[in-house]
C-alpha positions as CSV (number, residue, x, y, z in Angstrom):
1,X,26.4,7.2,35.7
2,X,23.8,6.2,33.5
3,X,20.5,7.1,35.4
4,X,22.9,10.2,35.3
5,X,22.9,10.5,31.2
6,X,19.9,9.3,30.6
7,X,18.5,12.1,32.9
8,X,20.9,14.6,30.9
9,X,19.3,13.5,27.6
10,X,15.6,13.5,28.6
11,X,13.3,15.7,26.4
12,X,16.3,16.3,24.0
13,X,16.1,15.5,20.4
14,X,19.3,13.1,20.2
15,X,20.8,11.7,17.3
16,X,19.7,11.3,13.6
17,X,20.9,10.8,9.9
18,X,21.7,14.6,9.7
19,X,23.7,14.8,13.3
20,X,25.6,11.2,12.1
21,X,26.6,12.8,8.6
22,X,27.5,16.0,10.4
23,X,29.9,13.8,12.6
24,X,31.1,12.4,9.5
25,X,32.2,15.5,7.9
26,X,33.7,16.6,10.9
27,X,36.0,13.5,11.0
28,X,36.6,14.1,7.3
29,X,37.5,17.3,8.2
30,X,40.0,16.5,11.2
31,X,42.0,14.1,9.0
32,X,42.0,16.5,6.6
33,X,43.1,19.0,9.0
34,X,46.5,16.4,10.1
35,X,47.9,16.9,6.2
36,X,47.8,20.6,6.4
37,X,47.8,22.9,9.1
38,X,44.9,26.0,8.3
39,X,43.4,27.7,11.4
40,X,40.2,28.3,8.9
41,X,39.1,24.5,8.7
42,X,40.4,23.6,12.0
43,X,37.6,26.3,12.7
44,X,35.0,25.1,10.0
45,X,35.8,21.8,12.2
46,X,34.7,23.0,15.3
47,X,31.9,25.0,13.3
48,X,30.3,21.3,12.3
49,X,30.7,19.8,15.3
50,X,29.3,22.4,17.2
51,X,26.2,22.2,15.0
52,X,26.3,18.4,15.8
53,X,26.1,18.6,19.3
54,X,23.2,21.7,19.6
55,X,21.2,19.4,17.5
56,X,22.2,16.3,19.7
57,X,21.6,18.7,22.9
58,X,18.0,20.5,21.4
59,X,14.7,20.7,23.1
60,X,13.2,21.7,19.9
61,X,12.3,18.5,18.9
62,X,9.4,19.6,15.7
63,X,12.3,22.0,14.4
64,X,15.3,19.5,14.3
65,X,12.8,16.6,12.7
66,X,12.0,19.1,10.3
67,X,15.9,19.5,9.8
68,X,16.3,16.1,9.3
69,X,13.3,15.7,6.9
70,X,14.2,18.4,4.6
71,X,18.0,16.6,4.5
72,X,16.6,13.0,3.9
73,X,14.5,14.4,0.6
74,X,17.7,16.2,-0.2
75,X,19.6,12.5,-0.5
76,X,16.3,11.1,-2.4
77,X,16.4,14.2,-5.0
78,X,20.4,13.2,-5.5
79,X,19.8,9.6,-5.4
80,X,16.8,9.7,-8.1
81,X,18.6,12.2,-10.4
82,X,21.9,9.5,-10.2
83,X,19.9,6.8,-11.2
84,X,18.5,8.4,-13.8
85,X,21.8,9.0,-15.2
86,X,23.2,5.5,-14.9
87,X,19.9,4.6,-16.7
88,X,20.7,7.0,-19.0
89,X,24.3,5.8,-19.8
90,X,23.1,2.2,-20.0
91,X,20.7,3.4,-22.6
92,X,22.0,2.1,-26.3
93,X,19.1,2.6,-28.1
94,X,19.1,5.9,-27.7
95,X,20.5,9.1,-27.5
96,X,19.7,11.8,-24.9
97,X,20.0,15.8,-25.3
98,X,19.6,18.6,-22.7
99,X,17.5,21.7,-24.1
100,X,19.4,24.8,-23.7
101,X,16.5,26.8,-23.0
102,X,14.6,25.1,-20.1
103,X,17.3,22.5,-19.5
104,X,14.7,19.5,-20.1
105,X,16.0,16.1,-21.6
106,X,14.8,14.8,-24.7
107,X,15.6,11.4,-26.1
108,X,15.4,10.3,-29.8
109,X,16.2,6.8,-31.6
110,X,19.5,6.5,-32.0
111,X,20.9,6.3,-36.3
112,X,18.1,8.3,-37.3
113,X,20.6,11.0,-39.1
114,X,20.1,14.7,-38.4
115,X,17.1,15.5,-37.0
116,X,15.4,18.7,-35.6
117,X,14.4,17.8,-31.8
118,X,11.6,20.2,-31.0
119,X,11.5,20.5,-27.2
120,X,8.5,19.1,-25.3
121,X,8.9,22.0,-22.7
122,X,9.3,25.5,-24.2
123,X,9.2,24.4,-27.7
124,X,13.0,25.5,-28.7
125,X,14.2,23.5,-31.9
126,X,17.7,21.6,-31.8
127,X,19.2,20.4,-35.0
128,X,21.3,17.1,-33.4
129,X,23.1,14.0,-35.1
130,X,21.0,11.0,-33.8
């Protein structure tokens, strides 16, 4: 039986953080799917799995570690912007304002009074409370 699988799963791409995530949603989803009875994500269900196991099953080894790599710098991008936040937050010394223009962040002293925050990036000016 398990000459048997490994012969199955030789050449085949296997598993991976984006194929174990994958099966996490899909287990997310199933419980989910006990509470409330929805043919659409009892499909969306099988939808994920599905997608689980042809990337499990693939021969296309370069596309599916391309897959993965482009999901991994996903999670870095969401973990750096997080901390950032925190660091942010934790921040009592000053105070922090998003540019309406070009979305950039901009810190100033805090108990400065009113002050016009010029922004580094497209040069808008915001009138703030420091």
């Amino acid at each position: 039986m398990k000459k048997w699988l490994q012969n199955i799963m030789a050449g085949r791409y296997g598993s991976d953080e984006l194929g174990f995530t994958l099966l996490l949603i899909y287990l997310g989803i199933c419980i989910f799917g006990i509470f409330c009875d929805l043919p659409l994500v009892q499909l969306l269900g099988l939808a994920i799995i599905l997608w689980a196991f042809f990337r499990i099953l693939s021969r296309n080894i370069p596309a599916r570690q391309a897959e993965n790599a482009a999901y991994r710098r996903f999670l870095s991008k969401c973990s750096a912007a997080r901390q950032a936040r925190r660091s942010r937050r934790q921040d009592r010394e000053h105070r922090y304002y998003r540019c309406r223009g070009c979305g950039a962040i901009m810190r100033v002293p805090r108990g400065a009074g009113k002050i016009e925050i010029t922004c580094p990036k497209c040069g808008r000016k915001i009138t703030k409370k420091a």
